[in-house]
Structures are given as structure tokens and as C-alpha cells.
C-alpha positions as CSV (number, residue, x, y, z in Angstrom):
1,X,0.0,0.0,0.0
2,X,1.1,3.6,-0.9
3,X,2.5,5.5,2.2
4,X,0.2,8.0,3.3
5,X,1.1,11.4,4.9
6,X,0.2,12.2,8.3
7,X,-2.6,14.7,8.7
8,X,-1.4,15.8,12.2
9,X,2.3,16.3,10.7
10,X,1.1,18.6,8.1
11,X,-0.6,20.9,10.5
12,X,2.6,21.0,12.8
13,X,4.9,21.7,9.6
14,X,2.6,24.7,8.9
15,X,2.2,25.9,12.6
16,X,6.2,25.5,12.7
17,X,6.2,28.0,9.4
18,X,3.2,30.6,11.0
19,X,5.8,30.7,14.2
20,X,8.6,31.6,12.1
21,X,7.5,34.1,10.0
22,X,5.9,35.8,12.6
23,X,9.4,35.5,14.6
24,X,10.8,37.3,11.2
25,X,8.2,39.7,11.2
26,X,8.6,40.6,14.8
27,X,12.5,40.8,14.5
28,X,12.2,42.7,11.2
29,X,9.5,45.4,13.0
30,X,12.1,46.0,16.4
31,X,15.0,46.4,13.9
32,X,13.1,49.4,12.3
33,X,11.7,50.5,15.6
34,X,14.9,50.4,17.6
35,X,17.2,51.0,15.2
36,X,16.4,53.1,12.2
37,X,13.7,54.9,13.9
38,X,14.9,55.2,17.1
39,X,15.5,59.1,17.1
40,X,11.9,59.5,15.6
41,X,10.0,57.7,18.7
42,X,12.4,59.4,21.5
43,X,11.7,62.4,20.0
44,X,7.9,61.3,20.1
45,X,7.9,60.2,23.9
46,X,9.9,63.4,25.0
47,X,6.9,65.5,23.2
48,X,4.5,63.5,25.9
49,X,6.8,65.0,29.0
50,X,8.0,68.2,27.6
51,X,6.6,71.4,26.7
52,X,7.3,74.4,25.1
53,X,6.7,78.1,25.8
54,X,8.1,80.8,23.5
55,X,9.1,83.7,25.6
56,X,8.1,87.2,24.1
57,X,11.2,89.6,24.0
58,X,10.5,93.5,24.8
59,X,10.1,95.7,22.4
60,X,12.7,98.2,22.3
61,X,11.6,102.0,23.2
62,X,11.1,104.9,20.6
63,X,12.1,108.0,22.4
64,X,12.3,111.9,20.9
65,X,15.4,113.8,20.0
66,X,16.1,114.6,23.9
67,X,15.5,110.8,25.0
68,X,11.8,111.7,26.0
69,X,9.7,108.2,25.8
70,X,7.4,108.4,23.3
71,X,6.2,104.2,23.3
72,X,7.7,101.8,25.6
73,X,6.5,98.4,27.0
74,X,4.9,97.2,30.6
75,X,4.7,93.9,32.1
76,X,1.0,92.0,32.3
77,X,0.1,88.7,31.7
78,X,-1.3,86.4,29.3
79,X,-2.5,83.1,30.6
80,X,-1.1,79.9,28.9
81,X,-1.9,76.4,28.3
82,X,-1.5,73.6,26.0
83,X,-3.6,72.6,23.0
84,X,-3.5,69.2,23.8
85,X,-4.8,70.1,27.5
86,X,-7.3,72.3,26.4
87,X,-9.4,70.3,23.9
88,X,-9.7,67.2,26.6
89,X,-13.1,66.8,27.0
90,X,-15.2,69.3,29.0
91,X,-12.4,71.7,29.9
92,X,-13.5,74.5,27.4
93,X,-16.7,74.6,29.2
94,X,-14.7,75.0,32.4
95,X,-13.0,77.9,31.2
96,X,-15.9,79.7,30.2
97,X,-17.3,79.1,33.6
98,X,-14.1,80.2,35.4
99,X,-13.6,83.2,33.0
100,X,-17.3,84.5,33.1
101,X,-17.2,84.3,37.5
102,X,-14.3,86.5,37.4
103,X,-16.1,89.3,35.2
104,X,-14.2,87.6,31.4
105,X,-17.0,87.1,29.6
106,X,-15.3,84.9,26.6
107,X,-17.2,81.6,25.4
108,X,-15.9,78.1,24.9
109,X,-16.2,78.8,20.7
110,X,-14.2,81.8,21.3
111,X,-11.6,79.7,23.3
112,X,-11.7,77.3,20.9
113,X,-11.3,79.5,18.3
114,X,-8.1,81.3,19.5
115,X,-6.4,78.1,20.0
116,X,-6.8,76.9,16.8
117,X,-5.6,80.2,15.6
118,X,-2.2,79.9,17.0
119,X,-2.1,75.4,17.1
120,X,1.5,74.3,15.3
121,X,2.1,71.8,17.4
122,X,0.1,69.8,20.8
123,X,3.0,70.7,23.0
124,X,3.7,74.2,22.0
125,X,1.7,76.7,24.5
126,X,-0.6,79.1,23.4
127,X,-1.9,81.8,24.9
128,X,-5.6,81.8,26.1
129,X,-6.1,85.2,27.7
130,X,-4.0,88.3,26.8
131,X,-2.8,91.3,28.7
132,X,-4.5,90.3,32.6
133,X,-3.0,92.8,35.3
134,X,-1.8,91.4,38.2
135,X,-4.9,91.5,40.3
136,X,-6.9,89.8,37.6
137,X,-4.2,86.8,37.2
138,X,-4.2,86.9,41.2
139,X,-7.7,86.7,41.4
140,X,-8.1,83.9,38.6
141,X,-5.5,81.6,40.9
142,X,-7.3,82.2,43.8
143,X,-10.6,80.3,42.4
144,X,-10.8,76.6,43.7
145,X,-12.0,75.0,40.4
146,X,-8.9,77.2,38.1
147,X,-7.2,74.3,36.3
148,X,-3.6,72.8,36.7
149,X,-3.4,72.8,33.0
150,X,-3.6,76.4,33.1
151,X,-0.8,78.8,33.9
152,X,0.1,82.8,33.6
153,X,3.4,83.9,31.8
154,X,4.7,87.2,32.0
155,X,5.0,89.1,29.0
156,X,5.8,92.8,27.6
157,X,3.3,95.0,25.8
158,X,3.3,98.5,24.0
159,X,2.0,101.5,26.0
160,X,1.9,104.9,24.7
161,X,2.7,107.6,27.4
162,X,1.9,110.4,24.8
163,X,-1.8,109.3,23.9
164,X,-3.1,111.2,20.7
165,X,-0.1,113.5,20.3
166,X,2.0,111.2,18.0
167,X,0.1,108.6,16.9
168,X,0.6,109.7,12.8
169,X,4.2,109.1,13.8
170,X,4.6,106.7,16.2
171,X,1.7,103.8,14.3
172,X,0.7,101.3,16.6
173,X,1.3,97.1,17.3
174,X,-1.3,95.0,17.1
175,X,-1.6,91.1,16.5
176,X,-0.3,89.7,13.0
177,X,-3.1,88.2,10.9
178,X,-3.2,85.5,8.7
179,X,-2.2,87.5,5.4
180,X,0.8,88.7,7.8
181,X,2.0,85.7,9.2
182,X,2.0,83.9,5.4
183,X,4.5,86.9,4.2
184,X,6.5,87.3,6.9
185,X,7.0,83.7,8.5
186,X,10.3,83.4,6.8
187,X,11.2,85.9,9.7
188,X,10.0,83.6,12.6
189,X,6.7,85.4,13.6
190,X,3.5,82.8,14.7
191,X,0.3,83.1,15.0
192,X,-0.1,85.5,17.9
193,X,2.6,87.6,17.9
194,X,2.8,91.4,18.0
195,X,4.2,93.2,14.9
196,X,3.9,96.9,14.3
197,X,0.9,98.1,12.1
198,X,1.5,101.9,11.0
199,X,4.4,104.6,11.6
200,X,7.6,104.2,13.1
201,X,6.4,101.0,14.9
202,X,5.9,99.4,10.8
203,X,8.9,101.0,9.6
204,X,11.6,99.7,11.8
205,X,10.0,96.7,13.2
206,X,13.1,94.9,12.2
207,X,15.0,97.0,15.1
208,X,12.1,96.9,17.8
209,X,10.9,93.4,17.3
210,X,13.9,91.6,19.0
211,X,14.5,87.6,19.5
212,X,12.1,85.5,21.1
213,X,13.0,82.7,23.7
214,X,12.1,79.4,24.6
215,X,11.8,77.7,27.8
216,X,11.7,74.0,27.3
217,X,10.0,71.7,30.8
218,X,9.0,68.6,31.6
219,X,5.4,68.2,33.0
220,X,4.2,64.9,35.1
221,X,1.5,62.9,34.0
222,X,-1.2,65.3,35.3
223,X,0.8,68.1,33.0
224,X,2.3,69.9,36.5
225,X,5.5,71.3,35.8
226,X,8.4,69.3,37.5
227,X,11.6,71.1,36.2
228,X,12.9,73.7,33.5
229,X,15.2,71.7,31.0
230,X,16.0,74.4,28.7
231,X,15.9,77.9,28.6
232,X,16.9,80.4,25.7
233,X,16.2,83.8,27.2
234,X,14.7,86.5,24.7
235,X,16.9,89.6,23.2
236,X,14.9,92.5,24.1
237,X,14.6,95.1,20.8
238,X,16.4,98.0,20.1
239,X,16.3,101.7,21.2
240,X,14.5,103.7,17.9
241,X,15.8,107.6,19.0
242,X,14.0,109.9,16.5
243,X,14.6,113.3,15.4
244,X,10.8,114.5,16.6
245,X,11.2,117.3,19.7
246,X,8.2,116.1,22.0
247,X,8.1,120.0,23.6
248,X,7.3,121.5,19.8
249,X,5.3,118.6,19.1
250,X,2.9,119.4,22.1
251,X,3.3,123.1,21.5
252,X,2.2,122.5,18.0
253,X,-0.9,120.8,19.0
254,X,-2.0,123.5,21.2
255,X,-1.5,125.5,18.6
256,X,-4.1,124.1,16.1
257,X,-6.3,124.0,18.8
258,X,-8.8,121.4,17.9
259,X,-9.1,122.5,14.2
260,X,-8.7,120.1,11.4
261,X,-5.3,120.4,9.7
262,X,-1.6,119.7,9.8
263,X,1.3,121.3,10.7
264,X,4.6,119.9,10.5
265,X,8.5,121.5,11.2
266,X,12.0,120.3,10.4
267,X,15.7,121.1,9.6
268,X,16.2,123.2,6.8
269,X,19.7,121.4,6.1
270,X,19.5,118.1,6.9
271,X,15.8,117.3,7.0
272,X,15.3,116.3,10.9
273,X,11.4,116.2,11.6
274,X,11.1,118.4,14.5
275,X,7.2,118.5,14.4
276,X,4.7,116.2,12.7
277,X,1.3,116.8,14.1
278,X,-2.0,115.7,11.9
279,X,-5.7,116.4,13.5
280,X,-8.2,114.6,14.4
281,X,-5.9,111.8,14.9
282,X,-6.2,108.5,17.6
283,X,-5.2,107.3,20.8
284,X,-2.8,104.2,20.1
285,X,-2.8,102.5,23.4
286,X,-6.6,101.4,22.2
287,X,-5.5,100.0,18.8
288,X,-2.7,98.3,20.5
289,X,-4.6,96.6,23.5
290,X,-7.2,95.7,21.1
291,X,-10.7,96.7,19.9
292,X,-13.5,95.0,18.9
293,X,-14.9,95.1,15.3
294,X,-17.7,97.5,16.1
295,X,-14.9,99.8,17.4
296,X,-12.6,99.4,14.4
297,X,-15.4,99.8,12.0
298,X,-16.3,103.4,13.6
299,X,-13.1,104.7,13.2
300,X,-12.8,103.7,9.5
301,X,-15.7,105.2,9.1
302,X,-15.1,108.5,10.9
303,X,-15.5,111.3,8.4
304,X,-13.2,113.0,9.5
305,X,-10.7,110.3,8.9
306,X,-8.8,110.3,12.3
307,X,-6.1,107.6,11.0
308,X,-5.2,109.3,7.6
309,X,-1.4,111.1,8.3
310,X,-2.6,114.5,6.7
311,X,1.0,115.9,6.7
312,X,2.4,112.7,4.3
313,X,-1.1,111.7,3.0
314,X,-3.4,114.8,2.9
315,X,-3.5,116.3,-1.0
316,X,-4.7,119.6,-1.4
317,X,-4.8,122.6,-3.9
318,X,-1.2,124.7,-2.8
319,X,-2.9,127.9,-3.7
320,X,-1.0,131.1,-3.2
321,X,2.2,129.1,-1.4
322,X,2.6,127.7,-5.0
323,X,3.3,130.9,-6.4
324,X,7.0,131.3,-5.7
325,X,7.4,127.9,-7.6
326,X,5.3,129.9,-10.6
327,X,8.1,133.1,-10.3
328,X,11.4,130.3,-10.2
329,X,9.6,128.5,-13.5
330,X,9.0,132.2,-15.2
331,X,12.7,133.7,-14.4
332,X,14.5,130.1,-14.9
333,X,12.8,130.1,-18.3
334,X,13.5,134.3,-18.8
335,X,9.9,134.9,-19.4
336,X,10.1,137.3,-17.2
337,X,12.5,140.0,-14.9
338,X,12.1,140.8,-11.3
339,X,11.1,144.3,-12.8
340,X,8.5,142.9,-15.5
341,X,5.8,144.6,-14.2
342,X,1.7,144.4,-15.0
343,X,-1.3,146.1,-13.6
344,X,-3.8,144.6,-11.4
345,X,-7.2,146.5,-11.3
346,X,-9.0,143.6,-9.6
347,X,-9.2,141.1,-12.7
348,X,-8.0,139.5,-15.4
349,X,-10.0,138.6,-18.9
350,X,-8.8,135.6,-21.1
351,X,-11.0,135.2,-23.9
352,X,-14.5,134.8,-22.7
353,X,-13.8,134.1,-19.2
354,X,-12.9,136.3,-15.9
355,X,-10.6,135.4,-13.6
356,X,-10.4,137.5,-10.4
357,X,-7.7,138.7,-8.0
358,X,-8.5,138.1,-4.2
359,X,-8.6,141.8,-3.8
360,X,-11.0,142.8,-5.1
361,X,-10.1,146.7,-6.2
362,X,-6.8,145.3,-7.2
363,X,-3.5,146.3,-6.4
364,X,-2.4,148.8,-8.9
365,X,0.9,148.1,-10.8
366,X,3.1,145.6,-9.4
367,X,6.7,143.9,-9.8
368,X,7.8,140.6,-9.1
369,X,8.4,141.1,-5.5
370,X,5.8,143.2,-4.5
371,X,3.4,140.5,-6.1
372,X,4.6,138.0,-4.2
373,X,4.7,140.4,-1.0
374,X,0.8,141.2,-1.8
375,X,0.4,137.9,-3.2
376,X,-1.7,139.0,-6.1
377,X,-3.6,136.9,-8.6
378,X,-3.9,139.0,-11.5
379,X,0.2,139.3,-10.8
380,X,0.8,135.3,-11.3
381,X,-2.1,134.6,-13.4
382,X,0.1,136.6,-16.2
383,X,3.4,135.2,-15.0
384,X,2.1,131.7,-15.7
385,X,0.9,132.2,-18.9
386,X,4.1,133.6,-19.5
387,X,6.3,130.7,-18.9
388,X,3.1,127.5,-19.7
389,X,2.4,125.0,-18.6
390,X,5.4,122.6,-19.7
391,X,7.9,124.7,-17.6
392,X,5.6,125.1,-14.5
393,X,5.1,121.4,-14.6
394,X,9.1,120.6,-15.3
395,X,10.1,123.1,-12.3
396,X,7.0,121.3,-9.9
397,X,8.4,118.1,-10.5
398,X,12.8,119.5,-10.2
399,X,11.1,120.8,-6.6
400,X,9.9,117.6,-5.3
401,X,6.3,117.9,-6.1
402,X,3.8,115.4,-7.6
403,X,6.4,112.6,-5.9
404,X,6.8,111.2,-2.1
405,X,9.7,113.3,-0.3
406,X,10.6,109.6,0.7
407,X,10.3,110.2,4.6
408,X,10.6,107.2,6.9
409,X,7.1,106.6,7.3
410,X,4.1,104.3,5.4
411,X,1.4,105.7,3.0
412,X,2.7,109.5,1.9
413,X,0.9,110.4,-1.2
414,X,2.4,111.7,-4.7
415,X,0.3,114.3,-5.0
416,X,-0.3,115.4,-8.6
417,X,1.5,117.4,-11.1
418,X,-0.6,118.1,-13.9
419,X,0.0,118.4,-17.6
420,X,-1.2,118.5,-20.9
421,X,-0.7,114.3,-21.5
422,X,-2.2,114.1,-18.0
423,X,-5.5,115.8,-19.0
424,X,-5.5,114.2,-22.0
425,X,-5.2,110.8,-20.4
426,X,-7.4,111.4,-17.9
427,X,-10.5,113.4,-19.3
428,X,-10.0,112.8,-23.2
429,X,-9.7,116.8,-23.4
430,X,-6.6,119.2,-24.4
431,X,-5.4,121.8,-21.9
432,X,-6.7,125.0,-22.3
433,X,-4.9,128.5,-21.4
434,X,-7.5,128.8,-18.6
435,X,-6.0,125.4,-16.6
436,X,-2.7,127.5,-17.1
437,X,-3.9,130.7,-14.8
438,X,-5.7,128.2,-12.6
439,X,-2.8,126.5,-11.8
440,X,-0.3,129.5,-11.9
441,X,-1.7,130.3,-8.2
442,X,-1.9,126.9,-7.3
443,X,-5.5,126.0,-8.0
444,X,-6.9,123.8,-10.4
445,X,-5.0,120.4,-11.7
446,X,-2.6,120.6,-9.0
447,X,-2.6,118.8,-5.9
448,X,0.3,118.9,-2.8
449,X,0.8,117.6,0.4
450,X,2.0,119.9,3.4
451,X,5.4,117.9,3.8
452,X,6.2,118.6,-0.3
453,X,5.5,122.3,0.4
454,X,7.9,122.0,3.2
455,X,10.1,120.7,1.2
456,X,9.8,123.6,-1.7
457,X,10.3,126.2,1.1
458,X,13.4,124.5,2.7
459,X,15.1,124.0,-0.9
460,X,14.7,128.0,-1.3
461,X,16.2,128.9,2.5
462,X,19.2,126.5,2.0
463,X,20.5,127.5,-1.5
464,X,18.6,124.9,-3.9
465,X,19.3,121.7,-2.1
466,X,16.3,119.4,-2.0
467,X,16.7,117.7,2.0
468,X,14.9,114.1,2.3
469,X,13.0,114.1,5.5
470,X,13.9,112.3,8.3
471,X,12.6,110.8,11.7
472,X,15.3,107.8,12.7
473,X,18.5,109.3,13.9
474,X,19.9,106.4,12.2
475,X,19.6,106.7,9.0
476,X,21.2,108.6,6.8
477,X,21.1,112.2,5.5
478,X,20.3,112.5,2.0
479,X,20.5,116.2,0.3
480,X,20.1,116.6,-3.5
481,X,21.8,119.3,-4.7
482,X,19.5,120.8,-7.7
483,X,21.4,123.4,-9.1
484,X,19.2,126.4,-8.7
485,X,20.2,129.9,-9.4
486,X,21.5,131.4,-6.6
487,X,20.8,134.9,-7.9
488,X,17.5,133.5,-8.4
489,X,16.7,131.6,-5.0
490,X,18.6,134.8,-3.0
491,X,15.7,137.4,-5.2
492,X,12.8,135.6,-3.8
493,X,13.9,135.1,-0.3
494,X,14.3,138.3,-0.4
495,X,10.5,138.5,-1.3
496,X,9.7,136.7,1.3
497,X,10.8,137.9,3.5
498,X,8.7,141.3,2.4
499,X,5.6,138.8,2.7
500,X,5.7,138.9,6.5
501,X,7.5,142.0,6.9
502,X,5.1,144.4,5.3
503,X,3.1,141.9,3.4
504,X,0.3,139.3,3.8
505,X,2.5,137.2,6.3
506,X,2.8,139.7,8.4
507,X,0.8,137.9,11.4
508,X,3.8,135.1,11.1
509,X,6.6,137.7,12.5
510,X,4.6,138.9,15.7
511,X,6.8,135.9,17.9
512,X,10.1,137.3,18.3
513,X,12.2,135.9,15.3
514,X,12.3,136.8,11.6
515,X,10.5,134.9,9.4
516,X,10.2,134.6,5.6
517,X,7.3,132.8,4.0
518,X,4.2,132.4,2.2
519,X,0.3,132.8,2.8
520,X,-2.1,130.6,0.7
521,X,-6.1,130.2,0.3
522,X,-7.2,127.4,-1.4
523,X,-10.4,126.1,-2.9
524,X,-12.4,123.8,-1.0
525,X,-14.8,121.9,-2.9
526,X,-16.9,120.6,0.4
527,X,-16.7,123.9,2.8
528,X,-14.3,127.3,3.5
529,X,-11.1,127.6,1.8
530,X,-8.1,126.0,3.7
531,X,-5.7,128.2,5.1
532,X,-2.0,127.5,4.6
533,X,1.4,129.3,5.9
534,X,4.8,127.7,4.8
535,X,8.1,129.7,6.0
536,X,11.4,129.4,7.5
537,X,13.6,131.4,10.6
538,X,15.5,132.8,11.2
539,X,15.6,134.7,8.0
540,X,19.0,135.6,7.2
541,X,20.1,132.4,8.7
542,X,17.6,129.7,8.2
543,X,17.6,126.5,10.4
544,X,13.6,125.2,10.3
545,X,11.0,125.2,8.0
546,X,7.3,124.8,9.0
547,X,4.3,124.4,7.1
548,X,0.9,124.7,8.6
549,X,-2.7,123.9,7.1
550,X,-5.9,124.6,8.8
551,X,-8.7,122.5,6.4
552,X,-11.4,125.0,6.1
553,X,-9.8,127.8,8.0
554,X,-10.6,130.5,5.2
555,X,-7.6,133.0,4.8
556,X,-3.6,132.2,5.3
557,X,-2.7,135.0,6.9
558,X,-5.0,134.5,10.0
559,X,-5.5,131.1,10.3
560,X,-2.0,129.8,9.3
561,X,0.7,132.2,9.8
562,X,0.3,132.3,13.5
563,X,0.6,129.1,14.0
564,X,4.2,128.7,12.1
565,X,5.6,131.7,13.3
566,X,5.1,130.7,16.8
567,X,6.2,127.4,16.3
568,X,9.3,129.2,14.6
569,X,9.9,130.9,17.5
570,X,9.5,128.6,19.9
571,X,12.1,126.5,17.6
572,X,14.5,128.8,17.2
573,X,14.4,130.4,20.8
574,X,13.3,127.3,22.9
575,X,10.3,127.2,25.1
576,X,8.5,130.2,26.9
């Protein structure tokens, strides 16, 4: 008979095969698990004992020209905890308890949401509450039901001793959005970090910011701290000292008094913002301590546009402060002498049209200087006719207008410098003689911002060098020499000076030092005419140029002049 095979042998055979590939398998799996991925499952089991808390650095100061604190930081509290803490079941709904028994009144969707907002990882801390005092953190502690898993860190944040005075200048922090943190996290920001929103705190947040820290601890089961393992401590930021003078900024806010307007003040020579000072402006400490969206939405709503800087980003119509641009165009072209002289009874007739002088019996016959002096219409309208529109608009643009003066601060305006190509661009139409007289006394297709008139004035007090303006200490002085007549630039300061001394300045040299400068009325399409006053002191030797514009103040030479030649005066002589 043929030899049969044992059933029962078989089914040993294949149970002795199972047993050793499963042997394999299991040899194979601690090879991989002990050996090549060793690092990745210490790592793993060190993330269940240890946790991470970035340390905030503070921000460096910004102080004034005479080390006056202008924004600094203060220590509160934010309180801490770990997402994978938080989200165990039924803790959110114990925070909003806890929180709403102590006067918080956040709920556990909010919570939920701000940790989701700032989650990279389950063992890096976020932060739950920001900026508690002292008494609220002590208060929280003291409750019998506030968590283990819960914990306050000190941190620094941005206070603004000066309130509404500087706030154009100065900007404000705030928490980085999404939009932010997706440009910038190259840099090392995460969600919830403070980065600066507007002014100085924008511009050089690369020198405030600092370095963060880390503090690295190991945590028992329950997630109690046990000991610190590694610490990194944060580099606070640097000192920002700019050129601003915190006694003439004040001094210039009492003198606009509550009106709507700008008035701004720097160094003839090298450009040193002395004043910047826009109104209505905004109280910073709010924006950077946070405000809801009803809040937020107010403000940008505001008509009378509290966060626009109305020194860098206010345009307006120059009017008769333009003028002395009008007479360099005309005698640079040789249109005209400082003895061409025409006669002013009151108005002026091109073609069908009437254009009229602001006095209105006129001035008689008048020269160059005394035209400027009387600042009359008829004068200039004839004067810019004289040299067109193509040399009004070259000599605009070699004075700095209808581009930024490139000051160290976000969102100045161009301004515009019409042209014939602009018009036709714009409106389809050619430009007519009448746009010329229009824009000979600075009305019309001609828009400027206080700062660029600044400018214009301090190019004529320092011998034809266009200064950049400057508010960091740090950074470099930049003068462009434009190669003006001297014979020219010395005639009109010369007229200027007539303009306050016997002219319609004259309320500008009442304060004790000699000014030279210019009154202006401009159009307002929605109100009064806006009053402007650009000059420089001391006359003969000028050190500071100021600018100031009153939005619907009416006429120049009471509403404007004042205002810069006290603020000369208290420049050039110090404080009363």
C-alpha cells in the first residue's frame, strides 16, 4: 500500500512555518523600531513629557530727540496652556465658567477658536487670555475649580505715554493676521505675535521686534510642571531715538487748537522732523490693547478720517504758497525779470472768461516782489501764462512735487503734477490756457501735500538743495543738490521775506524771530477755503521750515501764519 502522509504532521509543519515568520516579522519590526527609527520615537515620547513656551522679548523703546519716551513696554500677563490640555473633553466649558465668575466674559467657541488660531504643534503653548493685570491673574489663581493645565506667563506689551499727540508718527502694534504671518513667517513670527501696524512701529520693526526665547519643561502625568530643561532667554529690541522734539510737538498741538489740519516742522539742512502733528488723529494704546470690530469699523468710518497722516497723505490745492514755484519756472525760463511789471485792477479777462484777484479793487501796478509780497492773482495769473504750462510742470516736479519726499514713514501720497498728457489721459480733453492761470496760483489740476510744500520752502532757505525728511536718527542724511540759481533763489527770499515783513505774512513775525514765508487760500470743494502758511527762521540764517494747514480755516494769513511763526519761534528760541 502507498504511504500516506500524516494529517497531524502537516498541521505541525505549517504551525512551525506561521511561528517563524511571525518571529521574522517581529525581528524585522524592532530592527526598524529600535534601530532606524529610534530618534523619531524618542523624540515622540519626549513630546508627551516636555513642553514648550516661546518667551516674548520687549520691544525696544522709541524716544524723541532729547531721549523723551514716546512708546515703551509694561509687564502684564497672558495666561497659557497647551492645546492638547485644552481640547480634553469638557475643559473648554470649564474655562468659560471660570472666565465668566471673574467678570471675562469669553465663550468656549471663542476659546476654541483662539487656539486653533495659534495650534502648530500639541506641545507648544498658546496663549488663552492676553494682557491680565496682576490683580486679575491673582484673582483667577485664587478660584478653587482654576485648572492645573492652566498657567500665567509674563509678558511685555506696547503702552503709549503720549496718547493722541504722536500717533501719525509713532503707528501702533497690534496682533499679525493670517495675510501677515503667510509673508513674513520666513522671519519667525507665529500666530499670535505682535508686529507693528502703521508709523515708526511698521517701519523699523526689524530693530524693535527683538528675538524670542524658549523655555523647554518637563510636566508629570497630570501636565504639573516638574523642572525647567532648557531655557533660551529673549533679546529685548532696540532703542529707535527719533529726530521729533516732544516739547514743539505738544506746543504744535495746542496751537491748532482742535481745528482740522496739519502742521509739520523740520531742519532746513539736513531734513530732521522736528514736528509732525495731523488732527483729528487717535489714541494708540486702544488699537494696540485691542478693539473690537464695532470699534474698528467706527473709526474707519469716521468722516473726518482720524487715522489718515494728513502731513504725508493729505492732498490739497497749494494755492497762493505755490506761487514762488510759478516766479522760479518764469525767471529760470527768462519769461520774465524781477522788474517785469503788469497792472492789477481787480481782474483779469482771457477770452471769454474772468478770472479775479482776491482783492477785489486790485493792487495797482506791481513787480515781481511786490506781487509775491501782496500775493496777487492778477500778478501770477500773467506770470504763468508767460512761462506754460510745460515749464511750471518741469520746475513742480525738479522741486519735489507730484512725488513722495521719501520720509521714513508708510502711505505718503504723490500728490499730482498736472499736464497737458495728464489731462488728455485722464478726461479725453486738451489743456486750455484757462488750466494754465488756474494752476499759476496753485489751484486747479494741482494737488500737494503739506510735507512737499515743506520741502519747496526749505530747498529755497538752504541755496537749492532738496533735503529728504527724516525721523530715525539712524539713518542717513540725504540732500540733493539741484542746481538752482543762486541769484534767483537769493531774489525771492528776499521777497519773502517782504511777505511777513510788510506783506500778507505779516501775522507770522509777531513771535520774536524773523520769518520769511508764504500765505495761501485754497479752494475747498466741500466747505471754507483751507488756510496755509509755509516759512522758515531765522531769515538771514535759516535753520527750520514749518508748514501749517488749517482744512477750512478761510484766509492764510489769519489762520495759518500764526501758527508757524510761533512754532518758529519757539524752535529757534526754545520754550516760553
Amino acid at each position: 500500500m502507498p504511504h500516506k502522509l500524516d494529517p497531524n504532521k502537516n498541521r505541525i509543519q505549517i504551525l512551525r512555518l506561521l511561528v517563524v515568520f511571525s518571529l521574522l516579522l517581529l525581528i524585522v519590526a524592532l530592527f526598524r523600531f529600535q534601530i532606524i527609527q529610534a530618534d523619531k520615537y524618542i523624540s515622540l515620547a519626549a513630546q508627551n513629557r516636555l513642553r514648550f513656551i516661546r518667551l516674548s522679548p520687549s520691544r525696544g523703546d522709541i524716544v524723541d530727540a532729547n531721549g523723551a519716551i514716546l512708546a515703551t513696554s509694561m509687564k502684564v500677563f497672558n495666561l497659557m496652556g497647551y492645546p492638547q490640555d485644552l481640547m480634553k473633553k469638557g475643559r473648554l466649558q470649564l474655562l468659560e465658567r471660570i472666565f465668566l465668575r471673574h467678570g471675562i466674559p469669553i465663550s468656549k467657541k471663542k476659546i476654541k477658536d483662539i487656539i486653533k488660531k495659534q495650534y502648530t504643534v500639541p506641545y507648544n503653548a498658546v496663549t488663552v487670555l492676553l494682557n491680565l493685570t496682576l490683580a486679575q491673574v491673582s484673582d483667577l489663581i485664587s478660584d478653587p475649580e482654576f485648572p492645573e493645565f492652566l498657567f500665567p506667563l509674563p509678558v511685555m506689551r506696547r503702552v503709549y505715554p503720549t496718547g493722541n499727540l504722536l500717533p501719525h508718527v509713532l503707528g501702533y502694534v497690534g496682533e499679525i493676521t493670517k495675510e501677515e504671518l503667510e509673508n513674513l513667517g520666513e522671519k519667525g513670527y507665529r500666530g499670535g505675535d505682535v508686529i507693528g501696524k502703521a508709523g515708526v512701529e511698521l517701519v523699523y520693526e526689524d530693530k524693535l521686534r527683538g528675538e524670542y526665547g524658549e523655555e523647554a519643561i518637563e510636566v508629570d502625568a497630570k501636565g504639573r510642571r516638574v523642572r525647567v530643561v532648557n531655557r533660551k532667554e529673549p533679546m529685548p529690541g532696540e532703542k529707535v531715538v527719533l529726530t521729533i522734539d516732544l516739547n514743539a510737538q505738544s506746543y504744535a498741538a495746542s496751537l491748532l487748537g482742535g481745528r482740522k489740519g496739519a502742521v509739520f516742522a523740520m531742519d532746513v539742512k539736513n531734513g530732521d522732523v522736528k514736528v509732525l502733528y495731523s488732527f483729528p488723529g487717535y489714541d494708540p494704546n486702544s488699537l494696540a490693547w485691542g478693539l473690537s470690530s464695532k470699534e474698528w469699523k467706527l473709526i474707519l468710518k469716521n468722516r473726518d478720517k482720524p487715522m489718515m497722516n494728513r502731513v504725508i497723505s493729505g492732498t490739497y490745492p497749494p494755492g497762493s504758497t505755490y506761487k514762488v514755484v510759478t516766479a522760479y519756472a518764469a525767471l529760470a525760463e527768462k519769461k520774465i525779470s524781477p522788474n517785469t511789471t503788469y497792472y492789477c485792477g481787480g481782474a483779469f479777462r482771457l477770452g471769454n472768461r474772468t478770472f479775479r484777484c482776491w482783492k477785489k479793487t486790485g493792487h495797482g501796478t506791481e513787480n515781481l516782489e511786490r506781487a509775491i509780497r501782496d500775493s496777487c492773482d492778477v500778478y501770477f495769473y500773467q506770470v504763468g501764462l508767460e512761462a506754460g504750462i510745460n515749464a511750471l510742470a518741469f520746475w513742480s516736479r525738479k522741486l519735489g512735487l507730484g512725488e513722495i519726499t521719501g520720509i521714513d514713514l508708510p502711505g505718503e501720497a504723490d500728490g499730482l503734477v498736472a499736464d497737458p498728457t495728464w489731462k488728455k489721459r485722464t478726461f479725453g480733453e486738451s489743456w486750455y490756457l484757462g488750466d494754465t492761470v488756474n494752476y499759476s496760483i496753485g489751484q486747479g489740476f494741482l494737488l500737494t501735500t503739506p510735507i512737499q510744500m515743506a520741502r519747496v520752502f526749505a530747498a529755497i532757505a538752504n541755496g537749492g538743495k532738496l533735503v529728504r525728511p527724516r525721523l530715525y536718527m539712524g539713518r542717513a542724511v540725504e540732500v540733493q543738490d539741484l542746481g538752482l540759481s543762486n541769484k534767483t533763489l537769493s531774489f525771492i527770499r528776499k521777497a519773502l521775506y517782504q511777505v511777513v515783513k510788510s506783506g500778507t505774512g505779516r501775522p507770522a513775525g509777531r513771535y520774536g524771530v524773523e520769518v520769511s514765508g508764504k500765505t495761501g487760500t485754497a479752494q475747498n470743494p466741500h466747505g471754507e477755503d483751507h488756510a496755509w502758511f509755509v516759512g522758515y527762521a531765522p531769515s538771514k540764517d535759516p535753520k527750520y521750515v514749518a508748514v501749517a494747514l488749517v482744512e477750512g480755516g478761510g484766509h492764510g494769513s489769519s489762520a495759518a501764519a500764526p501758527i508757524v511763526g510761533q512754532l518758529l519761534s519757539f524752535l529757534c528760541n526754545g520754550s516760553r
